[in-house]
N, C-alpha and C positions, 0 to 999 in steps of 0.2 A: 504494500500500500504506500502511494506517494502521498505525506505527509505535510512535506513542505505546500504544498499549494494551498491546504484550506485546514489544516490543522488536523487534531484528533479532537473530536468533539464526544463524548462520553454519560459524564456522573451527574446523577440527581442526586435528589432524596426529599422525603417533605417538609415541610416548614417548621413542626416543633421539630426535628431530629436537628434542623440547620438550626434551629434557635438556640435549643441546649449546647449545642455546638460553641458556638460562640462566646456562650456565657462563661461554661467552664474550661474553652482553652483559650479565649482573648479576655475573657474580664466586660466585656459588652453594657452596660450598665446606666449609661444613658439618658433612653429612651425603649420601650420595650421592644427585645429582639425582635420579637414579631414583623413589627414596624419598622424596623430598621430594614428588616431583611425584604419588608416590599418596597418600599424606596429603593435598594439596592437592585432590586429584580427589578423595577419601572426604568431606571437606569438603564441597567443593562441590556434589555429590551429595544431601549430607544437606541444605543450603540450601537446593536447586534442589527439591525435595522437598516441604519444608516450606512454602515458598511457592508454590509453583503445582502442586501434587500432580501433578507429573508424573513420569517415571523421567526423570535425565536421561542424554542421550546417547543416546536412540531419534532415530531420524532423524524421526520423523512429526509430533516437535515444534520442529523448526527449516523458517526459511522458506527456506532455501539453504545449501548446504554446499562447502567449496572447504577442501583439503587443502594448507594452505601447506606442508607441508614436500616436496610437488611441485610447484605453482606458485611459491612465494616470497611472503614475505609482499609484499612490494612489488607483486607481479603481483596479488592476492588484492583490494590496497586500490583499485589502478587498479577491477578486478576490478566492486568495490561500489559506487566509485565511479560509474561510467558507468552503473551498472542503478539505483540508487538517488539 
């Protein structure tokens, strides 16, 4: 797979898993995760948009998807590691 041209596009997970995320490994404290993390997703939306006219979060624009907050991220990297 050629990489270089459009990336590896991958990992979700859902929004409390992203929240507790934050809290206990950055400290996130604020404003509530939740919140932060839609502004950050409205964000990146608009970015992901503007550069490559895509919608982002349609699955038809990523090359594989793997939901760490069921796998783990740990399992996720082995995961990309061994197929890439």
């Amino acid at each position: 797979m050629n990489l270089a041209a459009g990336g590896l596009k991958i990992i979700h997970t859902d929004i409390s898993f992203r929240a507790e995320r934050i809290v206990t490994k950055y400290g996130e404290w604020e404003q509530s995760p939740e919140e932060r993390l839609k502004d950050k997703d409205k964000r990146r939306a608009a970015y992901h948009r503007f550069y490559t006219n895509m919608k982002w979060g349609h699955a038809q624009n990523y090359h594989l998807t793997l939901n760490s907050g069921v796998l783990g991220i740990d399992q996720c990297v082995e995961i990309i590691s061994e197929r890439f």
